[in-house]
PDB file of N, CA, C and O in Angstrom:
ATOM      1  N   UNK A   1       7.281 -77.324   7.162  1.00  0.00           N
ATOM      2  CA  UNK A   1       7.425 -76.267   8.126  1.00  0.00           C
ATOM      3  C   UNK A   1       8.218 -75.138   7.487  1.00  0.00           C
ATOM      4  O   UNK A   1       9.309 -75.219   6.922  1.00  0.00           O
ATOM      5  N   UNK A   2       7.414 -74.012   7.698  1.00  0.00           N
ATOM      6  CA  UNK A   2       8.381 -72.822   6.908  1.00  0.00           C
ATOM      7  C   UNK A   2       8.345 -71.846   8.328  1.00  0.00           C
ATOM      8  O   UNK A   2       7.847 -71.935   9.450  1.00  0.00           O
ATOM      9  N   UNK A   3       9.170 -70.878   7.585  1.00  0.00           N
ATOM     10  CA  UNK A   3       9.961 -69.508   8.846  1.00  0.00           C
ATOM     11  C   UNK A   3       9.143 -68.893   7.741  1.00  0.00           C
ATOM     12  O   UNK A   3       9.359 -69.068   6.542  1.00  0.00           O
ATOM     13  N   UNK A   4       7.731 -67.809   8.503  1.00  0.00           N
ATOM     14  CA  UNK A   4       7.221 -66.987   8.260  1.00  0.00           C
ATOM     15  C   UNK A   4       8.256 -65.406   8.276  1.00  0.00           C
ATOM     16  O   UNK A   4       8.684 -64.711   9.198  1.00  0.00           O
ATOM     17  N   UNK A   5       8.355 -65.322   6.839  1.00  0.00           N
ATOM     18  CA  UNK A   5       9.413 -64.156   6.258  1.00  0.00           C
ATOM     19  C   UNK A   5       7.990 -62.816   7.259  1.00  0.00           C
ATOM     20  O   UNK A   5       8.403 -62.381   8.334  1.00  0.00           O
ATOM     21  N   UNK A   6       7.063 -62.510   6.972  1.00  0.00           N
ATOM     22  CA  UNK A   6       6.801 -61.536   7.869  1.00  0.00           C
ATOM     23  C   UNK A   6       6.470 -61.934   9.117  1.00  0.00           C
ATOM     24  O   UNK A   6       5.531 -61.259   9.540  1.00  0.00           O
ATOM     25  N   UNK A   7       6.994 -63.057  10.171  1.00  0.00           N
ATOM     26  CA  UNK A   7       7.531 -63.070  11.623  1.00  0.00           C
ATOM     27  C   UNK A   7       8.922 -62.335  11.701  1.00  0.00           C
ATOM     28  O   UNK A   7       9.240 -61.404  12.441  1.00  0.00           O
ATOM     29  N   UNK A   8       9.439 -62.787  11.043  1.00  0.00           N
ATOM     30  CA  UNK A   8      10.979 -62.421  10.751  1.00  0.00           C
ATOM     31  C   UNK A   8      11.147 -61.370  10.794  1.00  0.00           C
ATOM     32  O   UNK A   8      11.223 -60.886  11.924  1.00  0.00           O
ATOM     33  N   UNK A   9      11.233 -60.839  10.106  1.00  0.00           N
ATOM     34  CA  UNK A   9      10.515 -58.810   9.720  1.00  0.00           C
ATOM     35  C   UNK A   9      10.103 -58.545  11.359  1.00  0.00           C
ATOM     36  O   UNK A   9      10.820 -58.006  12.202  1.00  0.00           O
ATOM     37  N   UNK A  10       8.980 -58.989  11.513  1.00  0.00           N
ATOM     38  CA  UNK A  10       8.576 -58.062  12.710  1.00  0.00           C
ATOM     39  C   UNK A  10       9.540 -58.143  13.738  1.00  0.00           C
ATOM     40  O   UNK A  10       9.693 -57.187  14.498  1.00  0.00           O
ATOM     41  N   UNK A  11      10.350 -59.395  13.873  1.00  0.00           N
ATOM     42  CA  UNK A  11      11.211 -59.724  14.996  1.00  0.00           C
ATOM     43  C   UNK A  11      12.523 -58.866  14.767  1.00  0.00           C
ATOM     44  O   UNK A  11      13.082 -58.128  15.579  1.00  0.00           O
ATOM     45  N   UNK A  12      12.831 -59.114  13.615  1.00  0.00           N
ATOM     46  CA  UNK A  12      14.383 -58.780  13.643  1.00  0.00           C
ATOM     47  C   UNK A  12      14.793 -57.676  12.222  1.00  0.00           C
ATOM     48  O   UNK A  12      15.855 -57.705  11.600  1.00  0.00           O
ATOM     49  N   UNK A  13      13.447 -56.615  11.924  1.00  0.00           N
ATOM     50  CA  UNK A  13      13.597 -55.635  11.025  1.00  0.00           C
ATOM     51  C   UNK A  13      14.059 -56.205  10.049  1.00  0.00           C
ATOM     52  O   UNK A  13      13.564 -57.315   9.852  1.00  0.00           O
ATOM     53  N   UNK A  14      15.140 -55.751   9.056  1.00  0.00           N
ATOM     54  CA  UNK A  14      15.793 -56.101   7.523  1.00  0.00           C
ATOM     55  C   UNK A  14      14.363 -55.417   6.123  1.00  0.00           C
ATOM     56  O   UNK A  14      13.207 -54.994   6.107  1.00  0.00           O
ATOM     57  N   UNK A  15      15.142 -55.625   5.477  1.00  0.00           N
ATOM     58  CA  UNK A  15      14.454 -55.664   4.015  1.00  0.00           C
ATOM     59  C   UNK A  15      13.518 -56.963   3.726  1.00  0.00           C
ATOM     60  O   UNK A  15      13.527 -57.928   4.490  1.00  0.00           O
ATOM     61  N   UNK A  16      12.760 -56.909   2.630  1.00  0.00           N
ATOM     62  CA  UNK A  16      12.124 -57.808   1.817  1.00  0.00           C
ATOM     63  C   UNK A  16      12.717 -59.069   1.394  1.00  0.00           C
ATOM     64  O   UNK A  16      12.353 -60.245   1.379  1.00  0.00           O
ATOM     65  N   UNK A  17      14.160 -58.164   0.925  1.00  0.00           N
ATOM     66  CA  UNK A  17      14.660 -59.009   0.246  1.00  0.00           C
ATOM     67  C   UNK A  17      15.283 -60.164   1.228  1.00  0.00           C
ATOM     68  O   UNK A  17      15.299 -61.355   0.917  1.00  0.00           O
ATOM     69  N   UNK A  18      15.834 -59.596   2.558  1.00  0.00           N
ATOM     70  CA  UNK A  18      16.752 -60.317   3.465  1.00  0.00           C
ATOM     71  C   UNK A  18      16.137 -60.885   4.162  1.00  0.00           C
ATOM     72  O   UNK A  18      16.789 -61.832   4.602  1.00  0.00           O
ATOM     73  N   UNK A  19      15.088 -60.838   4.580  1.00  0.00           N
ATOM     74  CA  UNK A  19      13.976 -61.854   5.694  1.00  0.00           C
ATOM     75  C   UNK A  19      13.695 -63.034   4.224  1.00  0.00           C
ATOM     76  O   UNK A  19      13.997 -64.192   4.513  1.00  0.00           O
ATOM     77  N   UNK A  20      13.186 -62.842   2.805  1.00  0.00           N
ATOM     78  CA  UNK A  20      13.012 -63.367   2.158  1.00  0.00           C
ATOM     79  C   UNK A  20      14.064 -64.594   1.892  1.00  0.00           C
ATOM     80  O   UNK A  20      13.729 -65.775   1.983  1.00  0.00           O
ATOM     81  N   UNK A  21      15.141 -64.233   1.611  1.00  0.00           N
ATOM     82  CA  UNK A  21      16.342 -65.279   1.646  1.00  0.00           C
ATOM     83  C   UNK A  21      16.660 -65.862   3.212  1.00  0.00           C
ATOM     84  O   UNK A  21      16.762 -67.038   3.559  1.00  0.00           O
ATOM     85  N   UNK A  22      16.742 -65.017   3.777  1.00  0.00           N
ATOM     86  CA  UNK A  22      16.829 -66.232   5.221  1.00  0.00           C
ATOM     87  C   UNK A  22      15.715 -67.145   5.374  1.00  0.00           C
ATOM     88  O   UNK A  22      16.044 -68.270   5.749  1.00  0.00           O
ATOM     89  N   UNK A  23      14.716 -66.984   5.215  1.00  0.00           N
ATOM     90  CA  UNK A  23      13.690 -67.571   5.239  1.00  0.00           C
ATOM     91  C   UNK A  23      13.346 -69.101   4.568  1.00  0.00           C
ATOM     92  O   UNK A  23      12.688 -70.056   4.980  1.00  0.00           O
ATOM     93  N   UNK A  24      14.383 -68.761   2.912  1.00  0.00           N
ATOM     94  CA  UNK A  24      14.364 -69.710   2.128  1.00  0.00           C
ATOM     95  C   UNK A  24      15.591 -70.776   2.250  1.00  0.00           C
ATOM     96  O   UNK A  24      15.640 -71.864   1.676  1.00  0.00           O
ATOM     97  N   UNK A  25      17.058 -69.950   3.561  1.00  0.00           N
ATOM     98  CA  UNK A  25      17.598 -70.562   3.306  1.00  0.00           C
ATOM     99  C   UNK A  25      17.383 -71.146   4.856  1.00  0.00           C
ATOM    100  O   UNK A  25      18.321 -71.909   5.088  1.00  0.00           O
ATOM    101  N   UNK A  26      16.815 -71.090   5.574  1.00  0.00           N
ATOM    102  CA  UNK A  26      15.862 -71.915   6.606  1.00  0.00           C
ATOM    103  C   UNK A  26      15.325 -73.286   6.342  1.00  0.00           C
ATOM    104  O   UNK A  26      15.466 -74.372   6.905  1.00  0.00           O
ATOM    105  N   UNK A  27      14.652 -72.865   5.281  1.00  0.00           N
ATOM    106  CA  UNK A  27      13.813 -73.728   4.364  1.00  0.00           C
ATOM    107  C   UNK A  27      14.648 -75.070   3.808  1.00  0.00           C
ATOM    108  O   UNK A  27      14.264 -76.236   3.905  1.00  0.00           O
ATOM    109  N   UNK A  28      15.887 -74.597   3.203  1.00  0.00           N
ATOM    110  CA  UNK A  28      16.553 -75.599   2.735  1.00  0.00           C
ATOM    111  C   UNK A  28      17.361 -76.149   3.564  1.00  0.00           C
ATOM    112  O   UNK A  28      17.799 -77.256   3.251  1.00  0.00           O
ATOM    113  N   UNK A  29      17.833 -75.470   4.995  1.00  0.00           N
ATOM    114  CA  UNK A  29      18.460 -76.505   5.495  1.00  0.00           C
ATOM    115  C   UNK A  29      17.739 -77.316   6.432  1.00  0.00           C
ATOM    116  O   UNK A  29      18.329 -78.210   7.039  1.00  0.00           O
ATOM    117  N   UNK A  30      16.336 -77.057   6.635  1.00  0.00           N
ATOM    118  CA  UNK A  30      15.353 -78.356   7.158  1.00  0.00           C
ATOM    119  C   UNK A  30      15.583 -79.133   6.236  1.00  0.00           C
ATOM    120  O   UNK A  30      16.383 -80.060   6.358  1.00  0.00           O
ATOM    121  N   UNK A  31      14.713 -78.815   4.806  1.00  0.00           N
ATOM    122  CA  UNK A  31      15.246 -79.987   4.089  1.00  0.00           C
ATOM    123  C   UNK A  31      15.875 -80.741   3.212  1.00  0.00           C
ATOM    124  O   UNK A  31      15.602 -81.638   2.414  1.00  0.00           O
ATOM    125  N   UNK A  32      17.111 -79.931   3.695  1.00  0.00           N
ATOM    126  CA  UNK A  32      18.521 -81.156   3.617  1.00  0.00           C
ATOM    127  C   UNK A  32      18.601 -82.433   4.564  1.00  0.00           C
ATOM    128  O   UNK A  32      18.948 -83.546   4.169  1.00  0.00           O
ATOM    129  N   UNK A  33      18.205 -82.098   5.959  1.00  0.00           N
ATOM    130  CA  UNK A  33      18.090 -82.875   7.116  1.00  0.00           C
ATOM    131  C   UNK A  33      19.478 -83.116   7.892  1.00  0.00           C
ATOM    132  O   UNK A  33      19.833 -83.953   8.722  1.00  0.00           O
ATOM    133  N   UNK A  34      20.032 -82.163   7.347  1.00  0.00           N
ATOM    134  CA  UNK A  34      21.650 -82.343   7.989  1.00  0.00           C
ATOM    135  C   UNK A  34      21.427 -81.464   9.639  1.00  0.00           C
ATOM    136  O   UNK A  34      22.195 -81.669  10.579  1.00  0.00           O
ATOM    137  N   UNK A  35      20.375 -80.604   9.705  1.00  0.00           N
ATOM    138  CA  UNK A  35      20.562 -80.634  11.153  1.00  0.00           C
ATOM    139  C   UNK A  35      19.785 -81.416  12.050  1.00  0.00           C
ATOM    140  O   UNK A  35      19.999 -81.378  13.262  1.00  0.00           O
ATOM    141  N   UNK A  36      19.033 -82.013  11.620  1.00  0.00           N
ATOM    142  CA  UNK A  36      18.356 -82.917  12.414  1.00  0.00           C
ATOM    143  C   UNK A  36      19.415 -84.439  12.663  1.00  0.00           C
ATOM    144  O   UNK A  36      19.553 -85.183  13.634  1.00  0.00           O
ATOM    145  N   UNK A  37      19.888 -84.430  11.590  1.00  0.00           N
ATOM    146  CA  UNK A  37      20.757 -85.581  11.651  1.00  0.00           C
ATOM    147  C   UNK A  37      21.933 -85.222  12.711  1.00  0.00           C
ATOM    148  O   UNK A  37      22.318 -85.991  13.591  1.00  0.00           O
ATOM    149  N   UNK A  38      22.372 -84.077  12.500  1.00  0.00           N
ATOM    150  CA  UNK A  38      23.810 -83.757  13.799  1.00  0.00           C
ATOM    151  C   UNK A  38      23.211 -83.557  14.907  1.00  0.00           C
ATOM    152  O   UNK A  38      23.501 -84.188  15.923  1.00  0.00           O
ATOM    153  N   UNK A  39      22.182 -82.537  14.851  1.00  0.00           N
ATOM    154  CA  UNK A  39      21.350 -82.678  16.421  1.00  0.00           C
ATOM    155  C   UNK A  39      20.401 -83.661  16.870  1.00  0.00           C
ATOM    156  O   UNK A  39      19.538 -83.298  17.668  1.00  0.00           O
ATOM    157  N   UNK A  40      20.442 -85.154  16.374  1.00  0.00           N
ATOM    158  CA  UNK A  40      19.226 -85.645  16.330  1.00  0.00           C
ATOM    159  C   UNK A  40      18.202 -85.811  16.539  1.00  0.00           C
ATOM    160  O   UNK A  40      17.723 -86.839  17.019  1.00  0.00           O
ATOM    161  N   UNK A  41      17.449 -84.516  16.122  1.00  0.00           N
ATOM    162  CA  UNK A  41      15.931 -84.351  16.232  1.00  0.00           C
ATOM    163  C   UNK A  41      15.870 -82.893  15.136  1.00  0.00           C
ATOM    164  O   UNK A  41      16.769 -82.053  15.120  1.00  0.00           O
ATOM    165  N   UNK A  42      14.491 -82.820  14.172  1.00  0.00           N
ATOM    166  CA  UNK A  42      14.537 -81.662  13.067  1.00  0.00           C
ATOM    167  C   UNK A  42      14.419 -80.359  14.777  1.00  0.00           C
ATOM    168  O   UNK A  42      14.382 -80.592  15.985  1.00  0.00           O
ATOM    169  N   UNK A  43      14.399 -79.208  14.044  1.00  0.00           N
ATOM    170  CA  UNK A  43      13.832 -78.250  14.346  1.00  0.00           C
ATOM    171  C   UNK A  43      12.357 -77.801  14.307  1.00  0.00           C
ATOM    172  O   UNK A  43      11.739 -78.527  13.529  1.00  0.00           O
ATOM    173  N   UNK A  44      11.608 -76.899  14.848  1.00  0.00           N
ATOM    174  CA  UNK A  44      10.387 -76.084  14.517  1.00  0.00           C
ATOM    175  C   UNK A  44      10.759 -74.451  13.992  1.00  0.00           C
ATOM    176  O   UNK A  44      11.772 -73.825  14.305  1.00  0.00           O
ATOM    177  N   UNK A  45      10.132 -74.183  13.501  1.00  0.00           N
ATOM    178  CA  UNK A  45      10.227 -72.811  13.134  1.00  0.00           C
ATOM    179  C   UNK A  45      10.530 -71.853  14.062  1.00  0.00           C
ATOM    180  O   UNK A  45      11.326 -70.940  13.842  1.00  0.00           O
ATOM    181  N   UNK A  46       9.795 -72.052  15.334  1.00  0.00           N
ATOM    182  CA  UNK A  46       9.994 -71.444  16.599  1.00  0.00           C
ATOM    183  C   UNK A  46      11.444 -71.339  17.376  1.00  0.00           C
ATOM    184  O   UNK A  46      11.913 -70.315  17.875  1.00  0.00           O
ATOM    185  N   UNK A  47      12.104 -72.799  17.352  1.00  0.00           N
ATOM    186  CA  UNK A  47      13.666 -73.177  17.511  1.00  0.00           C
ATOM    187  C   UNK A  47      14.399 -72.331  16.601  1.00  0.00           C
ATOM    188  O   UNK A  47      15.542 -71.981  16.894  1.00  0.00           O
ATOM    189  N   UNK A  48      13.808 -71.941  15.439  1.00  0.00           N
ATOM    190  CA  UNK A  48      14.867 -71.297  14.747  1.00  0.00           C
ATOM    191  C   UNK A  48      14.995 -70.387  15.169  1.00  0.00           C
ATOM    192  O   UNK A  48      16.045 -69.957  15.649  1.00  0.00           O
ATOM    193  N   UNK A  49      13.452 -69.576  15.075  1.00  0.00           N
ATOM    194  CA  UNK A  49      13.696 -67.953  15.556  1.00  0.00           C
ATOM    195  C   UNK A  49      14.052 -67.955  17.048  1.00  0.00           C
ATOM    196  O   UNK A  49      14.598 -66.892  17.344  1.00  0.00           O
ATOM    197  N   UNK A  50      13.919 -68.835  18.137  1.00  0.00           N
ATOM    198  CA  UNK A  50      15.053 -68.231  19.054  1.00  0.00           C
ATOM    199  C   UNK A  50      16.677 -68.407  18.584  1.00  0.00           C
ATOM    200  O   UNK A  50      17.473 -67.488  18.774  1.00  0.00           O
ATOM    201  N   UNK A  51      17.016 -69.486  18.050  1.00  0.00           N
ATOM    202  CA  UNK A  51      18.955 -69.383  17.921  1.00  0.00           C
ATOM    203  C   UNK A  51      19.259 -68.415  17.199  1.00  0.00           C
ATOM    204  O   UNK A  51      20.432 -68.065  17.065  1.00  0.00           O
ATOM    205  N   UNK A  52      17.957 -67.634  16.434  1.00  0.00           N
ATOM    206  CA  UNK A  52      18.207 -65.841  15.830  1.00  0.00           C
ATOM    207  C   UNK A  52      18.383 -65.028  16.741  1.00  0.00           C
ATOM    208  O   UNK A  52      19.344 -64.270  16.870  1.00  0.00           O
ATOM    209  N   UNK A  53      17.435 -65.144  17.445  1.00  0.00           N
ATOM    210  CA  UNK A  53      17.362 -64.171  18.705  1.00  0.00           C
ATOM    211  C   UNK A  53      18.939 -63.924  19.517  1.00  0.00           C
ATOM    212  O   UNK A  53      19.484 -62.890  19.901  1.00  0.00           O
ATOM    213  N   UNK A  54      19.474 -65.734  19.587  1.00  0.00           N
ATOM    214  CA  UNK A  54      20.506 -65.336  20.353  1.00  0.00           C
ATOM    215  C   UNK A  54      21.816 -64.692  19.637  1.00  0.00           C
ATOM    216  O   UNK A  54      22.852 -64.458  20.260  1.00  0.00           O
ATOM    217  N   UNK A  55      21.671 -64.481  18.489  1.00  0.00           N
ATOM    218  CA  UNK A  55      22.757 -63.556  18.043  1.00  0.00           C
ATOM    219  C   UNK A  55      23.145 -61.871  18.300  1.00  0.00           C
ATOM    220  O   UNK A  55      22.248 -61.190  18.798  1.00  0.00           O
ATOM    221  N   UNK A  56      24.255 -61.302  18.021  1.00  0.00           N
ATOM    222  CA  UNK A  56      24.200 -60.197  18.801  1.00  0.00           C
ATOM    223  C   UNK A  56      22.970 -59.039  18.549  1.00  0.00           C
ATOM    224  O   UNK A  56      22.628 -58.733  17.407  1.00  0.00           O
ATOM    225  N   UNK A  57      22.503 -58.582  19.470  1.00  0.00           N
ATOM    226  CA  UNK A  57      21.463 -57.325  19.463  1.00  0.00           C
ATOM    227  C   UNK A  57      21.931 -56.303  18.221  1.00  0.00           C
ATOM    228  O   UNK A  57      23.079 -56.020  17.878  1.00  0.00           O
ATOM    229  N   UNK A  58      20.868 -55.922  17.755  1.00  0.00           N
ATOM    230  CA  UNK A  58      21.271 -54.910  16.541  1.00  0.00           C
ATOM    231  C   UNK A  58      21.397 -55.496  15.172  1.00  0.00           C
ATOM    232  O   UNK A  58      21.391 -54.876  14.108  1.00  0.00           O
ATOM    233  N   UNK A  59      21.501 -56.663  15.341  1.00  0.00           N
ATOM    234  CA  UNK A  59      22.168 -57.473  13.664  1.00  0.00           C
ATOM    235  C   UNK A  59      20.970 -57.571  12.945  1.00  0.00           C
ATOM    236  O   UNK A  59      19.923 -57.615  13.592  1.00  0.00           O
ATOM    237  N   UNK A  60      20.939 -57.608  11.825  1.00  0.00           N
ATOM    238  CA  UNK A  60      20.157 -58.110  10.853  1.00  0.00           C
ATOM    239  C   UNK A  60      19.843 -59.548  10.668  1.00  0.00           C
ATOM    240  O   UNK A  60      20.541 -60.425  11.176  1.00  0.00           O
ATOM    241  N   UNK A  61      18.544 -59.857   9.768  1.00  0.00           N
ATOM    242  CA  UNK A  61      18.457 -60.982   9.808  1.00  0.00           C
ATOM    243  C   UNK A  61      19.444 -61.772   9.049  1.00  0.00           C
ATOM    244  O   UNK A  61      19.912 -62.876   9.324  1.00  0.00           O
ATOM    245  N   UNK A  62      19.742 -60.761   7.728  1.00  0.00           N
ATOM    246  CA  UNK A  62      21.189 -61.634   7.591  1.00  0.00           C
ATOM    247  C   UNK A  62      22.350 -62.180   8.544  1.00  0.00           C
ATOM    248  O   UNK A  62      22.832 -63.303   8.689  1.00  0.00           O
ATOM    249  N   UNK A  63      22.579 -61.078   9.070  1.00  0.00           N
ATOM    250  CA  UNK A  63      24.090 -61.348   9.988  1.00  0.00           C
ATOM    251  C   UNK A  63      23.376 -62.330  11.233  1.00  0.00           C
ATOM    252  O   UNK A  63      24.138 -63.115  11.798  1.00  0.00           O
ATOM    253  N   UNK A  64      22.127 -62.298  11.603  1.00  0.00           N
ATOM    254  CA  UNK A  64      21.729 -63.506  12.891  1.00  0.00           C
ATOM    255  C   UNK A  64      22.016 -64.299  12.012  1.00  0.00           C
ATOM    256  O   UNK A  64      23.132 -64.794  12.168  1.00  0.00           O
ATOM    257  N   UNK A  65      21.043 -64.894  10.457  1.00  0.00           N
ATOM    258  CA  UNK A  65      21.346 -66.607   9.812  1.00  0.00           C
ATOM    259  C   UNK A  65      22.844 -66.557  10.136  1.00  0.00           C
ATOM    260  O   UNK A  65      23.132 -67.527  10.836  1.00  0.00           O
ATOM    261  N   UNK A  66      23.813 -65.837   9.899  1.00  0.00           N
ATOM    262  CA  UNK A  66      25.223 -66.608   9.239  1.00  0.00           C
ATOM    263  C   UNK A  66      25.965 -66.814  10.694  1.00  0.00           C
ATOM    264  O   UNK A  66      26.825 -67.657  10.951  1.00  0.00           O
ATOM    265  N   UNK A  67      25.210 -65.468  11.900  1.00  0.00           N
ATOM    266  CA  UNK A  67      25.883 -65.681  12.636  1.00  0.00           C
ATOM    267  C   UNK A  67      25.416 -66.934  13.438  1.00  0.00           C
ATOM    268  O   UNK A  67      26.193 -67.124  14.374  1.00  0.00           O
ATOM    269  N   UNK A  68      24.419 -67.846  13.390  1.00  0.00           N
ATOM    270  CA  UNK A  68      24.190 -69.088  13.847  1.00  0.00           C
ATOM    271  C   UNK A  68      24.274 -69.956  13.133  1.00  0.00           C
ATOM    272  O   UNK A  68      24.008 -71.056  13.619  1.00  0.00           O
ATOM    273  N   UNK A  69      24.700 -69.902  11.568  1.00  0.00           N
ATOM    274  CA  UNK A  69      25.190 -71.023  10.513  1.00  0.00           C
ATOM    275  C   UNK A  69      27.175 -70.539  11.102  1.00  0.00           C
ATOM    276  O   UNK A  69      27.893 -71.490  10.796  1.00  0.00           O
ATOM    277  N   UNK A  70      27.519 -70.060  11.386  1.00  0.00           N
ATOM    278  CA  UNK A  70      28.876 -70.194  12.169  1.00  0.00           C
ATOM    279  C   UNK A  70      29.294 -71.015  13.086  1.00  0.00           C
ATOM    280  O   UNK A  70      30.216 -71.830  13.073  1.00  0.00           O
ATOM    281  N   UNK A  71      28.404 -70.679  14.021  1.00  0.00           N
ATOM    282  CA  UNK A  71      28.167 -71.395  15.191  1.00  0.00           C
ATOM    283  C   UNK A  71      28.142 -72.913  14.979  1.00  0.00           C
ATOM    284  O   UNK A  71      28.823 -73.730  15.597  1.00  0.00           O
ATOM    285  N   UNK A  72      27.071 -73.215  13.814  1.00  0.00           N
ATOM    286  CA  UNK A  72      26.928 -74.942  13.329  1.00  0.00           C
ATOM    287  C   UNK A  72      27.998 -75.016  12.712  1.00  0.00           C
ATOM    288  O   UNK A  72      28.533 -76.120  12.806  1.00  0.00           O
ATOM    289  N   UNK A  73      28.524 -74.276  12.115  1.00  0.00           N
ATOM    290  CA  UNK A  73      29.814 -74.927  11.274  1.00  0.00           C
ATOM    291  C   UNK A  73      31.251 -74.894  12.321  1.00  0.00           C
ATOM    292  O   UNK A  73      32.400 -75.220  12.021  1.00  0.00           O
ATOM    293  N   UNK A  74      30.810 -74.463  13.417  1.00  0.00           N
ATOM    294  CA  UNK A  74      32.152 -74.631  14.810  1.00  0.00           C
ATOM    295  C   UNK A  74      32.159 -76.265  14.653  1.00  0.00           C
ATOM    296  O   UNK A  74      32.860 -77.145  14.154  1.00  0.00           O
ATOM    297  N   UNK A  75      30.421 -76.056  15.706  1.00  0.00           N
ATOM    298  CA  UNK A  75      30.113 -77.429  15.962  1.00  0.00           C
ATOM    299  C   UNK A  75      30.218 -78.781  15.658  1.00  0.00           C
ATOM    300  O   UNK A  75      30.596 -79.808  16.221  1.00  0.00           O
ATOM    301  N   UNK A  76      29.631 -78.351  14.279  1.00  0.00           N
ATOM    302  CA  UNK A  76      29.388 -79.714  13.630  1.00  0.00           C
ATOM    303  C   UNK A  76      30.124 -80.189  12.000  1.00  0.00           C
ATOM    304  O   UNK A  76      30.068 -81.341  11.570  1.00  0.00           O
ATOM    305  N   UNK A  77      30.905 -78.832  11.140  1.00  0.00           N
ATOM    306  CA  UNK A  77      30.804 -78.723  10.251  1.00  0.00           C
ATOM    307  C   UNK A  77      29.733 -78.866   8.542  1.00  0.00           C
ATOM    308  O   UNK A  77      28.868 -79.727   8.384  1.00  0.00           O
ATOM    309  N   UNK A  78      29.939 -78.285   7.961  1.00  0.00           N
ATOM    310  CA  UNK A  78      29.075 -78.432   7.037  1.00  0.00           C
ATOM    311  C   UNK A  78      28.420 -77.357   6.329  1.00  0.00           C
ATOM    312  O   UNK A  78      28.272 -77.329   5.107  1.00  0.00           O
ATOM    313  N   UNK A  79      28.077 -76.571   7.054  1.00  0.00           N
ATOM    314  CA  UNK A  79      27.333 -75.622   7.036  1.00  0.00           C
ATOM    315  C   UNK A  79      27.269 -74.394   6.493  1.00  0.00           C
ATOM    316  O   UNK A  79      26.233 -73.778   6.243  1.00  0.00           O
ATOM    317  N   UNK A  80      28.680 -73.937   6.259  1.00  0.00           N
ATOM    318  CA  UNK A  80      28.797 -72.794   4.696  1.00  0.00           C
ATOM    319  C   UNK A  80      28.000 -72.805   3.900  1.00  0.00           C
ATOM    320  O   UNK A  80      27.714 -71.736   3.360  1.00  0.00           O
ATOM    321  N   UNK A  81      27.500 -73.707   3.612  1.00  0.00           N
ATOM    322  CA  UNK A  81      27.053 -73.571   2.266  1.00  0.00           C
ATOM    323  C   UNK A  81      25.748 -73.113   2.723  1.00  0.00           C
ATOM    324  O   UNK A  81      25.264 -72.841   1.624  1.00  0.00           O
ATOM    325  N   UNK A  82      25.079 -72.908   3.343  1.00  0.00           N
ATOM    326  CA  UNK A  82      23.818 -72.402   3.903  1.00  0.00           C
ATOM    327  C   UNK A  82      23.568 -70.812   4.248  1.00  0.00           C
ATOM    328  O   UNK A  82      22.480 -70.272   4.448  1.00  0.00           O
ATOM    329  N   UNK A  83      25.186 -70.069   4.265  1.00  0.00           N
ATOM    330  CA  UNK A  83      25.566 -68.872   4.797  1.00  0.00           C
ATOM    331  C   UNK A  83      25.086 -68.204   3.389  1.00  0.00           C
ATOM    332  O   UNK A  83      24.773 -68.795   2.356  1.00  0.00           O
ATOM    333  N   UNK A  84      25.119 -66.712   3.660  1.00  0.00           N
ATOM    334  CA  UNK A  84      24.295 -65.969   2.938  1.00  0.00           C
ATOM    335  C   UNK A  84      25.076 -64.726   2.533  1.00  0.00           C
ATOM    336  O   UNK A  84      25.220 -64.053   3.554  1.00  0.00           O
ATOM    337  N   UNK A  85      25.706 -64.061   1.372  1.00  0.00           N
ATOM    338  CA  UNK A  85      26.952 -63.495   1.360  1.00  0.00           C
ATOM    339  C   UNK A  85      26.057 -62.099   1.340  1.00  0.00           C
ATOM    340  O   UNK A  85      24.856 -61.868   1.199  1.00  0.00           O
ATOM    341  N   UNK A  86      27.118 -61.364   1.530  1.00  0.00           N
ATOM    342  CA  UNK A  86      26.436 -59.570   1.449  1.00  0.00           C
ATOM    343  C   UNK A  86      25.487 -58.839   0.362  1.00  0.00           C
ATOM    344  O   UNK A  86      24.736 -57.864   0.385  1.00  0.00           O
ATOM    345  N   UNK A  87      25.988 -60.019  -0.834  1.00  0.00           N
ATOM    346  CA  UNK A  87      25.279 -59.447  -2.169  1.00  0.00           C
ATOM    347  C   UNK A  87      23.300 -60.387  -2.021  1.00  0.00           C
ATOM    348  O   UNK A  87      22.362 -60.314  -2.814  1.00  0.00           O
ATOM    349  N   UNK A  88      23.378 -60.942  -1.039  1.00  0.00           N
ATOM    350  CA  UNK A  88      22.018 -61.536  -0.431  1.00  0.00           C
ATOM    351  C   UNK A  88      21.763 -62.733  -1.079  1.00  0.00           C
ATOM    352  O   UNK A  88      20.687 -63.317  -0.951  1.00  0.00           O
ATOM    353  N   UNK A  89      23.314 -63.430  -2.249  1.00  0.00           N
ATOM    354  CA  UNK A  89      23.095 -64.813  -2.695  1.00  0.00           C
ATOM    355  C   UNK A  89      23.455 -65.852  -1.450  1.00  0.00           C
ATOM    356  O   UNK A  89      23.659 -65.387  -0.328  1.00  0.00           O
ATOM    357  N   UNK A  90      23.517 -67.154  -1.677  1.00  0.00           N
ATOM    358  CA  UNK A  90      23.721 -68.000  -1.172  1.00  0.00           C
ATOM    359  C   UNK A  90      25.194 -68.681  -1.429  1.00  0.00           C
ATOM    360  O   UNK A  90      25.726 -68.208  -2.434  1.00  0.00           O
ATOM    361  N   UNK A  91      25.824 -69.482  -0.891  1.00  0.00           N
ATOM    362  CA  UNK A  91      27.281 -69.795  -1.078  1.00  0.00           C
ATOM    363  C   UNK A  91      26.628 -71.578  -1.679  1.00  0.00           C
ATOM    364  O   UNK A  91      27.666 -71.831  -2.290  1.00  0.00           O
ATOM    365  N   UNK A  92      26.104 -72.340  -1.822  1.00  0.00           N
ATOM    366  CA  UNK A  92      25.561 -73.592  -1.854  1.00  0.00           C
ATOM    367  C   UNK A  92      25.030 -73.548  -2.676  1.00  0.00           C
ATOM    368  O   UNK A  92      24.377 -74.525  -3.043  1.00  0.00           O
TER     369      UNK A  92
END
């Protein structure tokens, strides 16, 4: 299951580059399986792009990933390493 980088785009604007890396880092935390394991059950692609949605209006797709990889790392810990720094690398 992948997060279609041009759904992303159409939903929540950004660059190439930034729908591209959220996309991939989507990708890797399905499969790590660490959220299926804390929430026990995986996600769909669809689940993702709403907990994007619910981040604040206006944000980028960067700032929705980190601002709902925050949120998991309240919750559940772990999850930094999935966050996505300004220069558009990965911390993990």
């Amino acid at each position: 299951m992948d997060v279609d980088p041009t759904r992303l785009r159409r939903e929540f604007g950004g660059t190439d580059g930034e729908v591209r890396v959220v996309a991939r880092q989507a990708g890797d935390l399905l499969d790590s399986g660490r959220l299926g394991a804390d929430r026990g059950h995986e996600l769909t692609a669809e689940e993702i792009l709403s907990h994007l949605r619910d981040a604040p209006a206006g944000s980028s797709p960067v700032e929705r990933w980190n601002w709902w990889m925050g949120a998991l790392e309240i919750a559940y810990g772990g999850y930094e390493q999935f966050t996505i720094r300004a220069d558009g690398s990965v911390d993990g």
